[in-house]
mmCIF file of the C-alpha atoms, coordinates in Angstrom:
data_MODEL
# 
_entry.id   MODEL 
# 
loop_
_atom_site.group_PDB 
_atom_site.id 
_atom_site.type_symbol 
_atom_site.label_atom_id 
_atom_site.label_alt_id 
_atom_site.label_comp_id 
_atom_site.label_asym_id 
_atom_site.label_entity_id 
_atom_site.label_seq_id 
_atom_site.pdbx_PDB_ins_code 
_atom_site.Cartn_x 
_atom_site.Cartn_y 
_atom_site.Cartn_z 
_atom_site.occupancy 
_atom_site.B_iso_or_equiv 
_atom_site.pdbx_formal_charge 
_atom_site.auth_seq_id 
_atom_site.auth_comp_id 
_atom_site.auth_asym_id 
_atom_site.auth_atom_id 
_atom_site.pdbx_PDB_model_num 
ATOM 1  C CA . UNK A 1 1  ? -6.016  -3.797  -4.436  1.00 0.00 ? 1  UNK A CA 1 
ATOM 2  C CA . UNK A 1 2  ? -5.323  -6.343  -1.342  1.00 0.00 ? 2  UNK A CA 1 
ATOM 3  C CA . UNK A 1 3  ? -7.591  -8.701  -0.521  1.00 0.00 ? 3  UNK A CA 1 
ATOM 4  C CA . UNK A 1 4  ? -7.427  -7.520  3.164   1.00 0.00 ? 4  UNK A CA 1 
ATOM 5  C CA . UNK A 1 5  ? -10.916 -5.604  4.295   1.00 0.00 ? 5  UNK A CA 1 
ATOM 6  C CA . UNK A 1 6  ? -9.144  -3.640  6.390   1.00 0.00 ? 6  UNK A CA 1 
ATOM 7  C CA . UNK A 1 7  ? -6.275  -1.509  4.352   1.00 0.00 ? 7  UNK A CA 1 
ATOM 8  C CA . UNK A 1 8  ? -7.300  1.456   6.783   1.00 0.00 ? 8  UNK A CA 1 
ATOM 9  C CA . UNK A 1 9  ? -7.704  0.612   10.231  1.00 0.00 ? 9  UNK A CA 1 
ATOM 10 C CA . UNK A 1 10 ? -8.786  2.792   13.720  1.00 0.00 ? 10 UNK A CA 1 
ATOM 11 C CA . UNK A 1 11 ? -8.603  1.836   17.157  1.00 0.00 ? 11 UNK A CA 1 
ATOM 12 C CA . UNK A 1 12 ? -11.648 -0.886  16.988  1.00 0.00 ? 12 UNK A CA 1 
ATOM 13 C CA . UNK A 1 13 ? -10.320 -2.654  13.585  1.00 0.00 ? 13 UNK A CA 1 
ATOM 14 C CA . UNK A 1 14 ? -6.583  -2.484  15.210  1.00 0.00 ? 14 UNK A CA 1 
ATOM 15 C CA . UNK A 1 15 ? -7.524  -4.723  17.834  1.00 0.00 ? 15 UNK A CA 1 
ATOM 16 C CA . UNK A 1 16 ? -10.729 -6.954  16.949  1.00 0.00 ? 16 UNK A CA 1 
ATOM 17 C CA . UNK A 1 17 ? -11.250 -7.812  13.235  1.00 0.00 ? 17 UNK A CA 1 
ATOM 18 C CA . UNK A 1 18 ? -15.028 -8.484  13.883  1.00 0.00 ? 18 UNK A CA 1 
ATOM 19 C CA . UNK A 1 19 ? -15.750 -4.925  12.907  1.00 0.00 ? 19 UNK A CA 1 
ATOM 20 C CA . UNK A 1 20 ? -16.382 -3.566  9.535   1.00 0.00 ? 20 UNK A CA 1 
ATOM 21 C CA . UNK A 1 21 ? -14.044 -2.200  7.556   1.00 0.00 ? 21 UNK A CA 1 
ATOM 22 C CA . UNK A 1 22 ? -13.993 1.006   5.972   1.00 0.00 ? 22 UNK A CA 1 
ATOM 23 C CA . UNK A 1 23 ? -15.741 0.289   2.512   1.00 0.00 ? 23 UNK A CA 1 
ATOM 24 C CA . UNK A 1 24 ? -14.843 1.766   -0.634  1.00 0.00 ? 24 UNK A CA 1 
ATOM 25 C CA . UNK A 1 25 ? -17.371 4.373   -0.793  1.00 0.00 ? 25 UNK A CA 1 
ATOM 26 C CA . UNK A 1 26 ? -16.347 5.854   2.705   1.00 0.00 ? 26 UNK A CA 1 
ATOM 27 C CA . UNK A 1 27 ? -13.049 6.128   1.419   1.00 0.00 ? 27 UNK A CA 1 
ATOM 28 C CA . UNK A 1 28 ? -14.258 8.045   -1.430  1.00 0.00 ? 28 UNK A CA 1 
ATOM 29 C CA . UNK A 1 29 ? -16.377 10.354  -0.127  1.00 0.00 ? 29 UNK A CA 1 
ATOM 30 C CA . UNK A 1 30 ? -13.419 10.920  2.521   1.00 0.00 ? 30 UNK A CA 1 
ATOM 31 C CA . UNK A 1 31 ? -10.859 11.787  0.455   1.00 0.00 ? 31 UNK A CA 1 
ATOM 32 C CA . UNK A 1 32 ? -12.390 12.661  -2.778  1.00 0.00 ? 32 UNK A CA 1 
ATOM 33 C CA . UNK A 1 33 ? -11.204 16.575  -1.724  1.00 0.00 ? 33 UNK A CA 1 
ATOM 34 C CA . UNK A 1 34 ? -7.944  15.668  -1.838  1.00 0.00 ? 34 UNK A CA 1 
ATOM 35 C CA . UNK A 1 35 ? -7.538  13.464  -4.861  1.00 0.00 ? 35 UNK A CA 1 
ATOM 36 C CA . UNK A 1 36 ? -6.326  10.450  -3.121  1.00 0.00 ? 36 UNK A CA 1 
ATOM 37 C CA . UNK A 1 37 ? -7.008  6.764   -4.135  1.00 0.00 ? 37 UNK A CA 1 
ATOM 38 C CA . UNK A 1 38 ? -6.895  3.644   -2.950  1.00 0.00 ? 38 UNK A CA 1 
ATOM 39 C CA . UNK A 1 39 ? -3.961  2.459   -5.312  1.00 0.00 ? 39 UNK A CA 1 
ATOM 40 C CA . UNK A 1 40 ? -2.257  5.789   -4.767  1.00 0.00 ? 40 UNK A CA 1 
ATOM 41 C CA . UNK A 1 41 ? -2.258  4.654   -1.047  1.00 0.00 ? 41 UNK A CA 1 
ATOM 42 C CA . UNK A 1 42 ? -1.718  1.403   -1.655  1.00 0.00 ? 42 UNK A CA 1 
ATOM 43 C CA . UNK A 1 43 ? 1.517   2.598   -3.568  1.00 0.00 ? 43 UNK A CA 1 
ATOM 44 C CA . UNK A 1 44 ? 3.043   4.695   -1.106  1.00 0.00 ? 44 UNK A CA 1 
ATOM 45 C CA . UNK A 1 45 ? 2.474   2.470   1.148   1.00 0.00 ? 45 UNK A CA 1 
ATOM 46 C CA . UNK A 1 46 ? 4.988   -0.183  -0.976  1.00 0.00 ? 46 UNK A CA 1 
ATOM 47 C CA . UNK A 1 47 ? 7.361   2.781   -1.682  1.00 0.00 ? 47 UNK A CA 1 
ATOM 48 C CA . UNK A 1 48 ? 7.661   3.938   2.290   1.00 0.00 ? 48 UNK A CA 1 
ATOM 49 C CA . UNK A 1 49 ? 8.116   0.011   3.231   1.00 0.00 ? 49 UNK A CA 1 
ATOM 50 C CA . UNK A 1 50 ? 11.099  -0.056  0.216   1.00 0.00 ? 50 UNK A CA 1 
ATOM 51 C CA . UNK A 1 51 ? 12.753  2.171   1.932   1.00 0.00 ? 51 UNK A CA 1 
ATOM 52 C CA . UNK A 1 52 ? 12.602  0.692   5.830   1.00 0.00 ? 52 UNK A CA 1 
ATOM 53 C CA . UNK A 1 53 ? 13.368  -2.731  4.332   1.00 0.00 ? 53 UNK A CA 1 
ATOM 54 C CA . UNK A 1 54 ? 15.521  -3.317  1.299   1.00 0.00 ? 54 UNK A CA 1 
ATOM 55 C CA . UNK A 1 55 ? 14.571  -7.034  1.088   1.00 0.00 ? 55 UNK A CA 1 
ATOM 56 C CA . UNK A 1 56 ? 12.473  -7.658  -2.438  1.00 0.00 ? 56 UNK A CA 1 
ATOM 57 C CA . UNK A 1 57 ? 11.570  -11.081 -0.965  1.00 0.00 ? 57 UNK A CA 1 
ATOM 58 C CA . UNK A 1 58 ? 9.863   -8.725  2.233   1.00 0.00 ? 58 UNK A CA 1 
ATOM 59 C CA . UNK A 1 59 ? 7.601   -6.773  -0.160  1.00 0.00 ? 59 UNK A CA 1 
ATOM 60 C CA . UNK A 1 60 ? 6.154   -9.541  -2.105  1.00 0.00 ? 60 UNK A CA 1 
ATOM 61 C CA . UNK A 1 61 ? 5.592   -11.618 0.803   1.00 0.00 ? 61 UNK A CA 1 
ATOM 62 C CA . UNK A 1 62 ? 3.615   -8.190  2.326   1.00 0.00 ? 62 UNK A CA 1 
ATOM 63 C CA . UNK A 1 63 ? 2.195   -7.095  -0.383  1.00 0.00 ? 63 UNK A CA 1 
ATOM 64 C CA . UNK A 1 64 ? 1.446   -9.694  -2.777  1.00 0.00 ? 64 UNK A CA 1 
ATOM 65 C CA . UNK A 1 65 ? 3.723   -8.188  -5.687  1.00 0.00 ? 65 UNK A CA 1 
ATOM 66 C CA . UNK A 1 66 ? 5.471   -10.331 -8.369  1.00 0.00 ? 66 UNK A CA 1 
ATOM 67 C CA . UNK A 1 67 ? 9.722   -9.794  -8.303  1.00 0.00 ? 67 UNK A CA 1 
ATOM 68 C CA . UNK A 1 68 ? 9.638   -7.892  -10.470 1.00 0.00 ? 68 UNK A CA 1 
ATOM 69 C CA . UNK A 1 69 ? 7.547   -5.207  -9.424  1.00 0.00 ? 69 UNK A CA 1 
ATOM 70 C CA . UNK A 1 70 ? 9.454   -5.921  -5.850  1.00 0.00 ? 70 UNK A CA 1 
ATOM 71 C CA . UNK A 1 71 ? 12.562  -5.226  -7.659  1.00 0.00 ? 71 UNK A CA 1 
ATOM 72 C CA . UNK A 1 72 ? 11.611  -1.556  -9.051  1.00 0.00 ? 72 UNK A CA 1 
ATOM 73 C CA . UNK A 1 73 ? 10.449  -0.070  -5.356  1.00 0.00 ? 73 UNK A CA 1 
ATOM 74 C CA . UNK A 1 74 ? 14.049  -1.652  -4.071  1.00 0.00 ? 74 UNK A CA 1 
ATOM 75 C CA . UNK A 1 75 ? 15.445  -0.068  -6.830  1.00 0.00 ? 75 UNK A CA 1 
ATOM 76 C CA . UNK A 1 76 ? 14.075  3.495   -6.817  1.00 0.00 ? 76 UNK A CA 1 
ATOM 77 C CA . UNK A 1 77 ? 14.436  3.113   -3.026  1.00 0.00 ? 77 UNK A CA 1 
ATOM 78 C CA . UNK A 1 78 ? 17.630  2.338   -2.778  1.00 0.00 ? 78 UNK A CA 1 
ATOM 79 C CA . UNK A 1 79 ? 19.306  3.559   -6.267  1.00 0.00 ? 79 UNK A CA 1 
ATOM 80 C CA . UNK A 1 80 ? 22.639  3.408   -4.448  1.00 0.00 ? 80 UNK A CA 1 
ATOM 81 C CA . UNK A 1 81 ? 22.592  -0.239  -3.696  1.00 0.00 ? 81 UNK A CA 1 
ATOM 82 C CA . UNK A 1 82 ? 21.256  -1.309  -6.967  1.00 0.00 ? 82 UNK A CA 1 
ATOM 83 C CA . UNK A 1 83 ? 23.385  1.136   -9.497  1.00 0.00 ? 83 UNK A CA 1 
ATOM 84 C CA . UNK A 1 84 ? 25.945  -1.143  -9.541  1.00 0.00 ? 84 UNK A CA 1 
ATOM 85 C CA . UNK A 1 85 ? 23.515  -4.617  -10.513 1.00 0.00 ? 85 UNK A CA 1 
ATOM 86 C CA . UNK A 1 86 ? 24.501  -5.858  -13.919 1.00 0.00 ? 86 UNK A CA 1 
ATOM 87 C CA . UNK A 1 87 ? 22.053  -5.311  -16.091 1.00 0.00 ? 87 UNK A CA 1 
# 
């Protein structure tokens, strides 16, 4: 999880922090129908930035990830660029 309230913002939180952000339990009652999560989101949300930015050092300054991790969205982003790393 990030330790930002507002993962999910609308047109209030967008512009003026002051307001609440949507709790956990909104979330969940949301989008319990459709089986989505917050780490499911919060994943996708890594994997569509790995592909607009191929910088490792981008997504763990963004999302708080360790190298590592960084290194596997690049890489199943970007297979192309990284096939030919030596391993």
């Amino acid at each position: 999880m990030t330790t930002n309230p507002h993962l999910l913002i609308n047109r209030w939180t967008a512009v003026d922090t002051t307001h609440s952000p949507v709790g956990i339990n909104t979330f969940s009652t949301a989008f319990r129908p459709t089986g989505l999560t917050m780490p499911t989101l919060r994943q996708d949300r890594i994997r569509d930035e790995a592909f607009e930015v191929d910088d490792p050092l981008h997504l763990m300054r963004l999302f708080g990830i360790a190298a590592q991790t960084a290194m596997r969205y690049i890489s199943a982003a970007h297979p192309e660029r990284t096939a030919q790393l030596p391993r």
